[in-house]
N, C-alpha and C positions, 0 to 999 in steps of 0.2 A: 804195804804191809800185807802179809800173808795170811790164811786164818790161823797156822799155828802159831805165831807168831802174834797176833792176836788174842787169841784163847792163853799161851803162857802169859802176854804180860796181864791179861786179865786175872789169873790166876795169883800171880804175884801183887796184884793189887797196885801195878803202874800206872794202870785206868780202871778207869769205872763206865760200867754203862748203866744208862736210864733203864727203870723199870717202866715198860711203855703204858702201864695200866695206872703208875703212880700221879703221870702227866696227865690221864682224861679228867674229864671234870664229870661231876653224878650222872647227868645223861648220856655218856658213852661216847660223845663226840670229841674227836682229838682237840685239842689245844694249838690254834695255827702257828705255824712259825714266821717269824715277820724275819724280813734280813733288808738294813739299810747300806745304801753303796754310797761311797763318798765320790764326787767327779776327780779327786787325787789315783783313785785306780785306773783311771782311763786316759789319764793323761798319754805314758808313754805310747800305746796306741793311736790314741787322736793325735800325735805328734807325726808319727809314721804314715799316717793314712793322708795326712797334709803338705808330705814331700813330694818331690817333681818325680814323676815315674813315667819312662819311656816305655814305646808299647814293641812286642815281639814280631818277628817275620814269618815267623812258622810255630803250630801247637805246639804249648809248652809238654814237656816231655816226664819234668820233674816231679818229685815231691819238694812241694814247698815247706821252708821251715821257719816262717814266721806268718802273721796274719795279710799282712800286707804283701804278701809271695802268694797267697790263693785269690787274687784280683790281677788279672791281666789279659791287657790288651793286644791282640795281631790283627795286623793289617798286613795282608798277603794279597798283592796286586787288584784294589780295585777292592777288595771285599774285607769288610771290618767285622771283628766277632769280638765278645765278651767272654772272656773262659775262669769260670769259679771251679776252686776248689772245694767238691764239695762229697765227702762218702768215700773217703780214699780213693775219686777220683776225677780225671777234669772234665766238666761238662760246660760246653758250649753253647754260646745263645748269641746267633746270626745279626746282625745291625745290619740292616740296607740302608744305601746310603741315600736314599730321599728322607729316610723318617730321623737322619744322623745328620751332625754338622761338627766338625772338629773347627777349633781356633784358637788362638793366640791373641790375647786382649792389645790396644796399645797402655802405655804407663800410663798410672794414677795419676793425675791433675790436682792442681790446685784445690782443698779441702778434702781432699780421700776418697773422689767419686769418678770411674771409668766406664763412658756408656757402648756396647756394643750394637751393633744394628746389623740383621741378618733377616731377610725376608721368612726362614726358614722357624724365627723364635715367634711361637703362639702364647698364649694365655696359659694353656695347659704344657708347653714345653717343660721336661726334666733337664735341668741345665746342672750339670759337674763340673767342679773349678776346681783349680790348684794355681799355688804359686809359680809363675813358669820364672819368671826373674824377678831375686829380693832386692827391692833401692830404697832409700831412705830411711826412716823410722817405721819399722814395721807394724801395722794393726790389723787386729782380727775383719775378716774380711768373710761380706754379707753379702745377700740378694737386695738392695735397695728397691728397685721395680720390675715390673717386667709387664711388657705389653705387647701388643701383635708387630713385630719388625725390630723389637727393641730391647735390654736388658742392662740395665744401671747395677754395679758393683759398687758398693763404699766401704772404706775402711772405716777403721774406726779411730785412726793417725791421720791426721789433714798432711802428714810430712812424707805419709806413705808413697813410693813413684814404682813401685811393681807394675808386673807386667801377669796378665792370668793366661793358663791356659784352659779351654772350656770345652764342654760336649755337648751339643742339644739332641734330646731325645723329642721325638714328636709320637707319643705309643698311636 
């Protein structure tokens, strides 16, 4: 909306605005505004952010037009990098590959639990998953543990037989 476009339908009385003075309370200080979000908003997002996303050969070039298009991954011979959209435009942030470990889980086992073991996973490792293959009854799917050489996955379907795929970050 426009401000003339604005100011007419104020005029016309299609809206009304707050008189900002009617809102403080006797000592002068605003009145906060509280705003609650329901997790029903963020669904479609958290759905998008939970699909299998392959990574790029070369800097993306694009403007991205959804949230999940300003996350992407290139792997350009040997050398891995993280590029966010961010400011109208893409900025990169370099991954070396000792402090990186890409992988591909095997399927979920018997009760909904798949352990991976990588000398590379510490205490402090940032580990990122995704669904790499859906099989069985699918469940929401957690960091069970994680210790120095080792990281336990569990769903929360025992019928669950996915396959993950993962990132370890070692900052």
């Amino acid at each position: 909306m426009t401000e003339p476009e604005f100011s007419a339908a104020l005029s016309s009385g299609a809206i009304k605005s707050e008189d900002s003075a009617a809102t403080e309370p006797e000592g002068g200080a605003p009145t906060p505004v509280t705003q609650s979000y329901s997790l029903a908003q963020f669904v479609p997002i958290l759905l998008q952010l939970q699909s299998t996303q392959s990574y790029l050969t070369a800097a993306p070039t694009y403007v991205p037009q959804t949230f999940q298009e300003q996350i992407q991954f290139v792997y350009t011979g040997g050398k891995y990098y993280l590029y966010l959209y961010i400011n109208n435009q893409w900025n990169s942030i370099a991954l070396s590959a000792p402090s990186m470990v890409f992988g591909t889980s095997g399927r979920f086992g018997g009760g909904g639990v798949v352990t991976v073991t990588n000398s590379a996973i510490t205490t402090s490792s940032v580990i990122i998953f995704s669904r790499n293959f859906a099989g069985g009854t699918l469940g929401e799917i957690n960091i069970f543990s994680q210790s120095a050489g080792s990281v336990t996955f569990s769903s929360s379907s025992s019928t669950d037989t996915s396959s993950l795929n993962y990132l370890i970050l070692n900052p």
